[in-house]
N, C-alpha and C positions, 0 to 999 in steps of 0.2 A: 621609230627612228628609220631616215632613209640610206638605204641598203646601196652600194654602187653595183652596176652592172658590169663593173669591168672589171678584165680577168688578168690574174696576174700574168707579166710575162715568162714565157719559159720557151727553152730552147726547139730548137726543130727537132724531135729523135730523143727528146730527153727522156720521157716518159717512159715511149718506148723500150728505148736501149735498158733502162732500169728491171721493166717488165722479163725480156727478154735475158737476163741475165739472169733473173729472179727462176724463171721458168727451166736456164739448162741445168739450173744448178740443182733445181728437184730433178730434174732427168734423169741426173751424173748420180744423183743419192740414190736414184730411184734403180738406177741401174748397177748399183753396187749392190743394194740392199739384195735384191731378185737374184744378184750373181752368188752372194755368198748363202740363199737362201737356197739357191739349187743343190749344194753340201754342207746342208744345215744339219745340225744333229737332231737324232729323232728322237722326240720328248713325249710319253707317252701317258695324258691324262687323262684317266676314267670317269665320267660322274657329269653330273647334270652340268649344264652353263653355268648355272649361278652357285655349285657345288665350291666347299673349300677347294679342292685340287685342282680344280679347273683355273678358277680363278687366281690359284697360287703358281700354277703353270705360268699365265700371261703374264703376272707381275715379273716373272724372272724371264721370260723372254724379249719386254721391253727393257729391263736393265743391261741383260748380257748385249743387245743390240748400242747404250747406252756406253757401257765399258770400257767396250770393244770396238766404238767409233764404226759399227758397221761390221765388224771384220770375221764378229763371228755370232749365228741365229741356230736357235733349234726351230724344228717344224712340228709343232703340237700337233697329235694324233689320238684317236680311240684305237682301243684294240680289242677286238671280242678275243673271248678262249677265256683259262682258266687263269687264277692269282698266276701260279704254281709254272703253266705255261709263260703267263709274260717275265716272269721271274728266269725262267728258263734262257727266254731270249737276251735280257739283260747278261745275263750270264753269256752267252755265245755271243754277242755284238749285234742281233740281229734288231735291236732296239736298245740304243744309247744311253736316252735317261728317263727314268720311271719317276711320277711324283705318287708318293703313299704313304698311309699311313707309318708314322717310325716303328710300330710292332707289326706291319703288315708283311715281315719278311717270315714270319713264325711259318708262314705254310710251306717252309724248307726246313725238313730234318735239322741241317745243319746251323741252322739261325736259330736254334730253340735258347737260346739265350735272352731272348729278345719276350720271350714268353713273360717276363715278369713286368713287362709294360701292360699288360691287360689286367694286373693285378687291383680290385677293385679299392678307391679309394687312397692310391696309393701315391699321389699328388696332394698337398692341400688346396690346391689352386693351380689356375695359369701359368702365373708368374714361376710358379714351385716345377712346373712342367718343362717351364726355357731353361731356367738356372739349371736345370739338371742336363737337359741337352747340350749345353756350352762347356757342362761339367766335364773335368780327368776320369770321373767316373765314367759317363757315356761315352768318352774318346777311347777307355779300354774296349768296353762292348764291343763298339762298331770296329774294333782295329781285330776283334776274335773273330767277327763273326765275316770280316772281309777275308780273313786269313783260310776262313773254312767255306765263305760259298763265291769268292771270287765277285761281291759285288760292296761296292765302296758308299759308304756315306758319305754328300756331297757338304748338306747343311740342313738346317731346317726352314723353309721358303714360309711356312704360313700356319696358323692356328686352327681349329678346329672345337666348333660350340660342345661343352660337356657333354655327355650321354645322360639325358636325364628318362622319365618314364610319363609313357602316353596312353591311357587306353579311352575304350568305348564304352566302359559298363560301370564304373565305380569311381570316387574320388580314390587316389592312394595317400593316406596321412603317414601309416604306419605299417611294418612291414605286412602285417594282420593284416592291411588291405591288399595285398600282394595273394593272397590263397589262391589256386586253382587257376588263375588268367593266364592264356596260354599266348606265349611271347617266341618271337621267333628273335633267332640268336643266331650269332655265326658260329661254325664248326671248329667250336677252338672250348677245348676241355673247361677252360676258365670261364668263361661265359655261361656255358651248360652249368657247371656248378655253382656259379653264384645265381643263378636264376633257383637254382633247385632249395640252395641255402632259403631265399626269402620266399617259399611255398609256391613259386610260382611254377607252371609247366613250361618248360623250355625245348622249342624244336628246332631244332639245327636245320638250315638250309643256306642254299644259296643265295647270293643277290639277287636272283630272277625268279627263286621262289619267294624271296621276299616281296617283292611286289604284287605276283600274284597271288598272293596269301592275304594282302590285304588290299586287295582289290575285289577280295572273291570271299572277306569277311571271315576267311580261316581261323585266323588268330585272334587275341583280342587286344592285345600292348603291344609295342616298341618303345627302342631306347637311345631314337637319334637327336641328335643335340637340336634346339629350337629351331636356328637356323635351316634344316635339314626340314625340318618340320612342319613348318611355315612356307616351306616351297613344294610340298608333296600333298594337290588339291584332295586326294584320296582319303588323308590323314585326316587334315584341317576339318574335312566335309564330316569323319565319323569319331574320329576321337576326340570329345570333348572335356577330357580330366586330365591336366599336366600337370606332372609333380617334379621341379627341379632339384632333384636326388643326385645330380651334378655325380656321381658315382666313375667317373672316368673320365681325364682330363689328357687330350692329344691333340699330336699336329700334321702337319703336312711335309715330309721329308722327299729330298732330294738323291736319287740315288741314280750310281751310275756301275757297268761293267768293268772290269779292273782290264778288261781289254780294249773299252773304248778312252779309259783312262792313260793307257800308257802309249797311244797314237796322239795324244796331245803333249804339243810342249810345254816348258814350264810358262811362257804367257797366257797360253790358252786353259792352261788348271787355271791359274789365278783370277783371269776374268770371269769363269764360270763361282769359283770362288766366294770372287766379291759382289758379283750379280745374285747369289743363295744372301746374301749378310744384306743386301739392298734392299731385296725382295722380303725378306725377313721382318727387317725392320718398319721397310711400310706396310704390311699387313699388319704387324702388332698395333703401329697406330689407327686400322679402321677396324680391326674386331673388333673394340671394347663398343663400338659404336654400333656394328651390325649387330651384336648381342643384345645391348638395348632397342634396339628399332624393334628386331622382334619379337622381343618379351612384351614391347608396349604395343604390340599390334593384334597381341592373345585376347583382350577383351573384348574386340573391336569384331574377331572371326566367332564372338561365340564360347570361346576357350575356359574353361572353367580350371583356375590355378590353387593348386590347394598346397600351402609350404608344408613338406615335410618333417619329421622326428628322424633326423639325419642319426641321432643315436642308434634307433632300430634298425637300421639299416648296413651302420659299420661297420657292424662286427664280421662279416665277412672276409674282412680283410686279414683278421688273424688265422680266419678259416682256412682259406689258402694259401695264406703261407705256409703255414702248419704243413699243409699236403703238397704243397710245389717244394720250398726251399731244400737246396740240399742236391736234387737231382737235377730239376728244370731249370734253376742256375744256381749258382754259389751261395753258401751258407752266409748268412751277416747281408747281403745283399741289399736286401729291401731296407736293413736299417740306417746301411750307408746311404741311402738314399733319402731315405729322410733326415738324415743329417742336412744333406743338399743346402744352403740360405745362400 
């Protein structure tokens, strides 16, 4: 078919004038955004780019910028030093808002309430992990543990892939295959003992000895959820037996100083607010998705999956209760908690 060569008409400046309006008008955004970004609060995410918190960071700094029509941004940052230190700074204002683990506040004396989130197997799932966060019961926790360390729970921004169990030497079916593999764990009594419960050697260290621990072939397990797993070449390259023992189910909490909270007014709580419940909600929709991606990417690296005898494994959980309940939080606690639907 024959095509014409002639062009429609249009005004002298039409194009342009369109152009040019199009263009101040990203200026005018552009120089708002820059201007409110200069007293942005300061949002402080640890952990890899592709890490839960990281990425639970960004989704809440595009929605607060969404909310707030510009009006109001945090500035995402790393911070070297200790949990213990940035916890410190949240506390004194000197760092706004932290994104972490919701039992990640236990390395404060005064948070040891919060100790009964690392209790193993004490979720049945995900789902059982939110409904309990949105729960009267979690709003007591977080309103004790604001009352004693001066730092506020905002919401919870994003999920985090189960703790399951990875080594280099052996399939784990059953806890029997658990004997003697020496597992590095974080410094937190619960962890140490539930490694000890299932025969395994557990060394407490740091995040930096954790990496160089298995860099340098020290250990022989870890127990970070796939996701984590699947992005740490060190892992993928030497541990080839993954057992989804799913034994710990968490998220990514929002927290902030109760002194950079009370320099906001009440619009500026609410938009930060509702940017936590946005951000929230669109990460529950891409977990379930990055969970599968890379569960189905394990065969593909090599990964040898062996389904565990979750039975052998369980029994931990009345272990420690047995040993926490009563002092490290309130007696009935954990049952209320399963009550949770």
């Amino acid at each position: 078919m024959k095509t014409s060569n002639r062009r429609r008409y249009r005004p002298a400046g039409a194009g342009t004038s369109r152009l040019v309006r199009c263009a101040a008008a990203l200026v005018i955004a552009g120089m708002a955004i820059v201007a409110h970004a200069q007293d942005a609060l300061t949002l402080v995410a640890n952990g890899a780019p592709r890490s839960a918190q990281v990425q639970a960071a960004q989704r809440l700094a595009r929605h607060l910028l969404a909310v707030s029509r510009g009006a109001m941004a945090v500035r995402i940052e790393k911070r070297a030093g200790t949990l213990v230190g940035l916890w410190q700074g949240v506390r004194e204002g000197s760092i706004d808002l932290h994104v972490a683990d919701a039992g990640a506040l236990v390395v404060l004396p005064e948070a040891r309430l919060f100790n009964v989130l690392w209790t193993p197997f004490l979720f049945r799932d995900q789902d059982h992990y939110r409904q309990f966060v949105r729960s009267a019961e979690f709003g007591a926790l977080a309103r004790t543990v604001r009352e004693t360390t001066g730092i506020r729970f905002v919401g919870q921004i994003g999920d985090k892939a189960p703790r399951v169990i990875t080594n280099r030497l052996n399939p784990v079916r059953t806890v029997a295959d658990m004997a003697g593999l020496r597992f590095p764990v974080a410094r937190n009594p619960i962890f140490v003992r539930t490694f000890e419960l299932w025969g395994a050697v557990p060394e407490p260290m740091t995040s930096l000895q954790f990496h160089m621990a298995l860099a340098g072939a020290t250990v022989d397990g870890q127990d970070n959820g796939v996701t984590d797993f699947i992005g740490a070449r060190v892992l993928v390259e030497t541990h080839k037996h993954f057992s989804p023992v799913n034994w710990l189910h968490s998220g990514v909490a929002l927290w902030i100083g109760e002194r950079t909270w009370q320099r906001l007014n009440a619009r500026e709580r609410e938009w930060l607010a509702q940017a936590a419940r946005e951000a929230a909600a669109e990460g529950e929709l891409v977990f379930a998705e990055e969970m599968a991606t890379a569960l189905a990417r394990l065969p593909a690296l090599g990964i040898q999956v062996t389904e565990p005898d979750l039975d052998s494994f369980r029994f931990v959980k009345a272990r420690i209760v047995a040993d926490m309940e009563g002092h490290a939080w309130p007696e009935g606690l954990v049952a209320r908690i399963d009550a949770v639907r």
